[in-house]
C-alpha positions in Angstrom: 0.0 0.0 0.0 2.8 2.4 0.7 4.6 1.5 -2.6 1.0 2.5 -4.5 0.6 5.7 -2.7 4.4 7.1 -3.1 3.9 5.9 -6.8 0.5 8.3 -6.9 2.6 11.0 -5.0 4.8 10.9 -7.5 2.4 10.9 -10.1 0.4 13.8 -8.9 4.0 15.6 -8.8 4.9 15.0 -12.9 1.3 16.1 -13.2 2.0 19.6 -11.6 5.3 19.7 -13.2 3.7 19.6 -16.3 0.8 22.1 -16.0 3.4 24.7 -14.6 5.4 24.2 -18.1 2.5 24.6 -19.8 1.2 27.4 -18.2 5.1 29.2 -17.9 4.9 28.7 -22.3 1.1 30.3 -22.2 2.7 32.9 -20.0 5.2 33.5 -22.6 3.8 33.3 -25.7 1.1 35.8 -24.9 3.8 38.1 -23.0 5.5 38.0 -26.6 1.9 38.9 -28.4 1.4 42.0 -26.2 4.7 43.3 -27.1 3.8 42.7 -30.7 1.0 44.3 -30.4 2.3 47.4 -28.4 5.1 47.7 -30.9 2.4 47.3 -33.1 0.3 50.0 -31.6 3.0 52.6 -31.0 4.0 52.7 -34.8 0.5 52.8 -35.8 -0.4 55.4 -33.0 2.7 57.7 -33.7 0.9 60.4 -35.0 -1.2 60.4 -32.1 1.6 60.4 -29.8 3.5 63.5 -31.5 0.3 65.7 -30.9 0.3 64.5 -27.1 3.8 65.5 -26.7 3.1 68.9 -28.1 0.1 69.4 -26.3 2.5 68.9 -23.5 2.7 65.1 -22.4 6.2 64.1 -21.0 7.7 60.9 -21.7 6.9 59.4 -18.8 3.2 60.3 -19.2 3.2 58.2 -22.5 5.1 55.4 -21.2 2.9 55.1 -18.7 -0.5 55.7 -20.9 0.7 52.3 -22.6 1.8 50.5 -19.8 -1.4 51.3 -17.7 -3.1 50.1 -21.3 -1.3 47.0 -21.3 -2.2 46.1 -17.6 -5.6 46.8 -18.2 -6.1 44.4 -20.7 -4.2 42.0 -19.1 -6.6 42.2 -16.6 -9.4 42.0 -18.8 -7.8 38.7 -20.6 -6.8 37.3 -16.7 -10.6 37.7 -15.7 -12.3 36.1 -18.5 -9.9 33.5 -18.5 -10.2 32.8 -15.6 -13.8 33.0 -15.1 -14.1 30.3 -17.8 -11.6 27.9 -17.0 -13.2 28.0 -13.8 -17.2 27.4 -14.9 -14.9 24.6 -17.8 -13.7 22.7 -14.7 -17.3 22.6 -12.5 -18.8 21.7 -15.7 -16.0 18.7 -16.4 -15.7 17.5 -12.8 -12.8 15.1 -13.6 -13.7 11.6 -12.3 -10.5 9.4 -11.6 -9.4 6.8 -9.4 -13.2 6.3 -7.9 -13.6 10.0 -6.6 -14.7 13.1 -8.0 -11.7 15.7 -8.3 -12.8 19.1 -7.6 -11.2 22.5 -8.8 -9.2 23.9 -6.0 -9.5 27.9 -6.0 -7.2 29.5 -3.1 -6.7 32.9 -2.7 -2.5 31.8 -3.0 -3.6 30.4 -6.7 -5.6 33.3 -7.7 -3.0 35.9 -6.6 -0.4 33.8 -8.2 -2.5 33.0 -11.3 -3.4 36.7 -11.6 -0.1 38.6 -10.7 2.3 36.2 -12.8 0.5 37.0 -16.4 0.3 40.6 -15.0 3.4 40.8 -14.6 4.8 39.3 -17.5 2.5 41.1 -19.8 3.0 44.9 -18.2 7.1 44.4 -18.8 6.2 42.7 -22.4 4.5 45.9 -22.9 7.4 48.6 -21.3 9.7 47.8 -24.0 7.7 49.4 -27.2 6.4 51.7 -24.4 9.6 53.3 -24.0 10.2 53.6 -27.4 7.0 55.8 -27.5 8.3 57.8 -24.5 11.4 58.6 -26.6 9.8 59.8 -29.9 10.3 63.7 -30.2 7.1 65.4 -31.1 7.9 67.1 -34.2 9.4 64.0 -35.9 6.1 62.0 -34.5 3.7 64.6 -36.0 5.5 64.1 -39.6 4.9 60.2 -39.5 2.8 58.9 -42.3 
């Protein structure tokens, strides 16, 4: 009996192994598709930004316009995701080994699960922010 349940606990431990490598590539693929979409966004937007400047915007007040951008729809993303995955897994209930598995929903998994793809995204996104930051205005307003 002992041999069967360190062979589970080991189990159980390849099986967390492997959803924290999957979610660390989600993590980073999307972390690469917001900076590709802020780089994206800040050539496409450079007009825009030139007019800000000269209306008296500092670089930090643009860097921080697409940051604060980024984060938000990170957040936006992290919600929905969440809020499905979640209603996926009561829908799914797992049934395995005789028992029902449950989702497990702690507050350490949702702060973790929330502030790691914040994270990640909002310094994806500082990169072609600062490149924004650093445009001079008049050269931004004669971008076509």
């Amino acid at each position: 009996a002992a041999a069967m349940v360190s062979q589970f606990v080991s189990m159980v431990g390849a099986l967390q192994l492997f959803i924290a490598l999957i979610s660390a590539v989600g993590i980073g693929v999307t972390a690469l598709w917001i900076f590709d979409s802020t780089a994206i966004s800040v050539v496409q937007r450079t007009k825009e930004i030139g007019i800000l400047k000269a209306l008296g915007f500092t670089g930090s007040d643009v860097l921080l316009l697409f940051v604060l951008e980024s984060a938000l729809l990170s957040l936006i993303g992290i919600a929905a995701g969440s809020l499905l995955s979640f209603a996926i897994s009561l829908y799914v209930r797992i049934s395995a080994f005789g028992f029902e598995l449950r989702p497990l929903l702690t507050p350490n998994v949702l702060l973790v699960s929330t502030l790691l793809p914040l994270l990640a995204n909002t310094l994806a996104a500082y990169v072609p922010a600062r490149r924004a930051a650093a445009l001079h205005p008049v050269e931004a307003l004669r971008y076509e």
